[in-house]
C-alpha positions as CSV (number, residue, x, y, z in Angstrom):
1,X,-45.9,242.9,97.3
2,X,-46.7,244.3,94.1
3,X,-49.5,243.0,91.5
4,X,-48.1,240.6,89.3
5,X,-45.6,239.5,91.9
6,X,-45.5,235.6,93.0
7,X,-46.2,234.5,96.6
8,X,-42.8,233.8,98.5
9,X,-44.7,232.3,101.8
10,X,-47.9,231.0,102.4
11,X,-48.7,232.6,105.8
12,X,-50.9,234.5,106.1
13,X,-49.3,238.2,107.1
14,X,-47.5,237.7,103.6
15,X,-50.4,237.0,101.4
16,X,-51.9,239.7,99.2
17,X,-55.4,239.5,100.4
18,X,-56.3,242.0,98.0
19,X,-56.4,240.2,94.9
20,X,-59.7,237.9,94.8
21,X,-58.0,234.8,93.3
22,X,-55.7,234.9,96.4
23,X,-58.1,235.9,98.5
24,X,-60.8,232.6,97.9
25,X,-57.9,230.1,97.4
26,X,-56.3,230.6,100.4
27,X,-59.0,231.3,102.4
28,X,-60.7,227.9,101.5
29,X,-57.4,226.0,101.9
30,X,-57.2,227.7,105.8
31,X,-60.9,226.8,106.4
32,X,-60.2,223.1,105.4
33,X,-56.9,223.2,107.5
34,X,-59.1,224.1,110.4
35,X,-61.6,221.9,110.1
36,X,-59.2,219.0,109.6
37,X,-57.7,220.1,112.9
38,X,-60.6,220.6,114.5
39,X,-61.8,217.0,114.1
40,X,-58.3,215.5,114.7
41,X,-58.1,217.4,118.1
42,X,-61.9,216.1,118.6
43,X,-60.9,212.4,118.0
44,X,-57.3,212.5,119.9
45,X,-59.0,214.0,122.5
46,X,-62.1,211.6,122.4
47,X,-59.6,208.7,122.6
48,X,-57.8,209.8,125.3
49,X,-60.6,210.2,128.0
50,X,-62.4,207.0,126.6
51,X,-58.7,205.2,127.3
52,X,-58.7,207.1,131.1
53,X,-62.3,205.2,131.2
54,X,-61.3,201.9,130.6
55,X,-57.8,202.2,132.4
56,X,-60.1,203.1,135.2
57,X,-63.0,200.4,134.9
58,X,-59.9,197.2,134.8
């Protein structure tokens, strides 16, 4: 990719990590993804053994 050129994807093997605008914009939006996922996977998982509980306890 040469400077000045326009991202075509937003994964991350085809960003130009290079250039510090890039670099802090797409390295927050990532960190958000990942937290968002992280507590997603934390509350689908925390309702699933809390429904094996009380499928268990009726």
């Amino acid at each position: 990719m040469l400077h000045g050129e326009t991202v075509q994807s937003p994964l991350p093997m085809d960003l130009p990590w290079w250039q510090p605008d890039h670099f802090i914009f797409f390295g927050v939006l990532y960190a958000v993804l990942a937290v968002l996922g992280a507590g997603l996977a934390y509350c689908a998982l925390k309702a699933w053994m809390d429904s094996k509980d009380q499928a268990a306890n009726h």
